[in-house]
C-alpha positions as CSV (number, residue, x, y, z in Angstrom):
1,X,16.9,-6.1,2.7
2,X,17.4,-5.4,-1.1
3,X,15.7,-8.9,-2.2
4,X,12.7,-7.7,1.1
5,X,12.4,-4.4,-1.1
6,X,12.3,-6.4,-4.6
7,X,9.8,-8.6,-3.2
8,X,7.5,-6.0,-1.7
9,X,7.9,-4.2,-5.0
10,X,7.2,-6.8,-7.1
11,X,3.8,-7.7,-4.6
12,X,3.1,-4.2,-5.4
13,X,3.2,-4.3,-9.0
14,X,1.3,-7.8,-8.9
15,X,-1.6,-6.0,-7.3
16,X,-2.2,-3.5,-9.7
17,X,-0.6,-1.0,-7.6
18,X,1.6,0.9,-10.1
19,X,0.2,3.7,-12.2
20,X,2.7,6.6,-11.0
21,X,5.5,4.3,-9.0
22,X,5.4,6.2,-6.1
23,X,4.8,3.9,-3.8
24,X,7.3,1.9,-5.2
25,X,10.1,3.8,-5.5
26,X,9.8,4.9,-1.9
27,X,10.4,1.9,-0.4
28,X,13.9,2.5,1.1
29,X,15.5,0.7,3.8
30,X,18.6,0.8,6.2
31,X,20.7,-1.4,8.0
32,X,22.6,0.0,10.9
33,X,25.2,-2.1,13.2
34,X,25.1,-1.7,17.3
35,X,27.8,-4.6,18.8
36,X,27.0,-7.9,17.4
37,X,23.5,-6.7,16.5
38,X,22.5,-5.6,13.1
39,X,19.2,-3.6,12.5
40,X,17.5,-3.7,9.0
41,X,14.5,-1.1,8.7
42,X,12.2,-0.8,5.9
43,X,10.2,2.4,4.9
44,X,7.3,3.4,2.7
45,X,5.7,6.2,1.9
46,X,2.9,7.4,4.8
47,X,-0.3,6.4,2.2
48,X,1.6,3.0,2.0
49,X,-0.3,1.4,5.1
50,X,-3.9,2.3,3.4
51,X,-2.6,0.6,0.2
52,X,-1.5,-2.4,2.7
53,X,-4.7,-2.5,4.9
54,X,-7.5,-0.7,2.9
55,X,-10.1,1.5,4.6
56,X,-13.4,1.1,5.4
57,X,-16.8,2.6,3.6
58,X,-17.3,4.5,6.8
59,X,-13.6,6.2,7.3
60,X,-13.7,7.4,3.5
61,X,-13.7,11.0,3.6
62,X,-16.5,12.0,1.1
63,X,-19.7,13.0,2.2
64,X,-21.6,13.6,-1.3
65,X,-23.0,16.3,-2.4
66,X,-22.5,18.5,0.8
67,X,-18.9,19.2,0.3
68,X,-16.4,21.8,-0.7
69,X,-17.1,21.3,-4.3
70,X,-14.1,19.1,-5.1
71,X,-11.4,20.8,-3.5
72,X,-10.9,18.5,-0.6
73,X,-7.4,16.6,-0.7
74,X,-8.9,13.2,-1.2
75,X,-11.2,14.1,-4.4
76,X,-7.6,16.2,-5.4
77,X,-6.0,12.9,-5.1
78,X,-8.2,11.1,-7.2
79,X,-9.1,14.0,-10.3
80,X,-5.0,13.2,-10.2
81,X,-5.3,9.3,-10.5
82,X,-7.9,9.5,-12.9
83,X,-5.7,12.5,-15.3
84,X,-2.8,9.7,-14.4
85,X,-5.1,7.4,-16.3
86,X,-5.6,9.2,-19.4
87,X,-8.7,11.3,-18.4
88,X,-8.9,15.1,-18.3
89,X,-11.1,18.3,-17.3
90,X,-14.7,17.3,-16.5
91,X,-13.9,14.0,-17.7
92,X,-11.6,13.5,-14.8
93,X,-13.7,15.0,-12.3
94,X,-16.5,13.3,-12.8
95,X,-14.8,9.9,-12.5
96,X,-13.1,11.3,-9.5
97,X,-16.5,11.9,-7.6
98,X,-18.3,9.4,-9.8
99,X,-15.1,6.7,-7.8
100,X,-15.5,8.8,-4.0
101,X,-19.0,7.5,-4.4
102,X,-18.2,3.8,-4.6
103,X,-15.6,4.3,-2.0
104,X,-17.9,5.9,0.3
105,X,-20.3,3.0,-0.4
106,X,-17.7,0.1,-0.7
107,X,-14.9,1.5,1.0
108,X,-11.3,0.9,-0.6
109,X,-10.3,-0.9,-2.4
110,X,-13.5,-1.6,-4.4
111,X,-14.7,-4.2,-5.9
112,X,-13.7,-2.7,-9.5
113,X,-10.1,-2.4,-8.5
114,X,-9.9,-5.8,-8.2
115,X,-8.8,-5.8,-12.1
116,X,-5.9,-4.2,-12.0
117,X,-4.4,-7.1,-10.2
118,X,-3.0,-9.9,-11.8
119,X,-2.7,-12.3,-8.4
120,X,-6.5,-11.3,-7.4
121,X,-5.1,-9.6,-4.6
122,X,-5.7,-5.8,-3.6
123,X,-5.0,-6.1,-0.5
124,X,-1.6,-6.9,2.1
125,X,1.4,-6.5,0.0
126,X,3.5,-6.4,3.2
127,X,2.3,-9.8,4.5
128,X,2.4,-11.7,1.0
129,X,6.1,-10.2,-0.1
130,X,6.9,-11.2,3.5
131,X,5.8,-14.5,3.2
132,X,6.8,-15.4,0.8
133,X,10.3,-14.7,0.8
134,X,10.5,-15.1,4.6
135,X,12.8,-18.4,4.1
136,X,15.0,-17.8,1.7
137,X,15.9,-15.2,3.5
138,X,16.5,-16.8,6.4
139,X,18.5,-19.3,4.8
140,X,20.8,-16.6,3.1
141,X,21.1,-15.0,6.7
142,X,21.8,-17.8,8.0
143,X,24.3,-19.1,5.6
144,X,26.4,-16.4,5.2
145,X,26.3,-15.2,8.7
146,X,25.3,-17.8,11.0
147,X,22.7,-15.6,11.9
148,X,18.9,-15.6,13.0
149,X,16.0,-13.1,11.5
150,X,13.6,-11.6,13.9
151,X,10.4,-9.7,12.0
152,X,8.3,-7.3,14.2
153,X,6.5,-6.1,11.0
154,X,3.6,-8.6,11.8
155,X,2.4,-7.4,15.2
156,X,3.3,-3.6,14.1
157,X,0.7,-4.3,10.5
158,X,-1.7,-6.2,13.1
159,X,-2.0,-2.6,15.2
160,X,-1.9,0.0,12.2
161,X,-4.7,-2.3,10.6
162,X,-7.2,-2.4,13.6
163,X,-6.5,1.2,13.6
164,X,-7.3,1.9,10.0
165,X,-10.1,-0.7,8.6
166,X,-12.4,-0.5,12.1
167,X,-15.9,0.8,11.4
């Protein structure tokens, strides 16, 4: 589980996805033992499955001009990401609305984010630190315990990403 939370950590990282370390840092897990079955479960922080499977143009929650004049928790969030960047007052605002427009027209991630990654990727930080370390995990499991590695993380991503990124 520790080299699981490295590797989704480091996927993170790779993908630009570090400006507070948030995310990161809250990626805990647990192992509990029932019999001769042991239980590993990883957790991340709620917003962590929108980082994972984006959202769509139409489920972003800015409307334009027609809103509460910035006090909305999503233009909140992103006056905060752009302060986090180095901007402040009307500077910050204005790239905060300025970036709810692109989202609302390119959904998230954009097209811009793109270069905060250094793999190219954006997008399924689960899936890639899964895959690849999916083996040598098994092969330590299986070395030092004899025993066999189940994931149910696929078909649980499948479902929270047909619920997040349909139109």
């Amino acid at each position: 589980m520790l080299e699981l939370q490295t590797a989704l950590r480091d996927t993170l990282a790779a993908q630009g996805h570090v400006l507070t370390g948030n995310l990161s840092d809250s990626i805990m897990f647990e192992v509990s033992a029932d019999g001769d079955e042991i239980v590993g479960q990883m957790y991340v922080a709620d917003y962590g499955i929108f980082v994972n499977v984006g959202v769509t143009a139409a489920r972003i929650p800015f409307g334009g001009r027609s809103g509460k004049g910035g006090t909305s928790q999503y233009i909140q969030g992103l006056i905060s990401f752009w302060e986090g960047r180095g901007l402040s007052g009307r500077e910050a605002i204005g790239a905060a609305f300025a970036t709810a427009h692109v989202h609302a027209r390119e959904g998230m991630p954009s097209r811009g984010s793109y270069r905060y990654s250094s793999n190219g990727e954006r997008l399924g930080f689960v899936q890639d630190a899964v895959e690849s370390h999916i083996a040598r995990i098994e092969n330590t499991l299986s070395e030092k315990f004899s025993a066999t590695l189940e994931f149910e993380i696929a078909d649980a991503v499948r479902s929270l990403q047909n619920v997040y990124s349909a139109p």
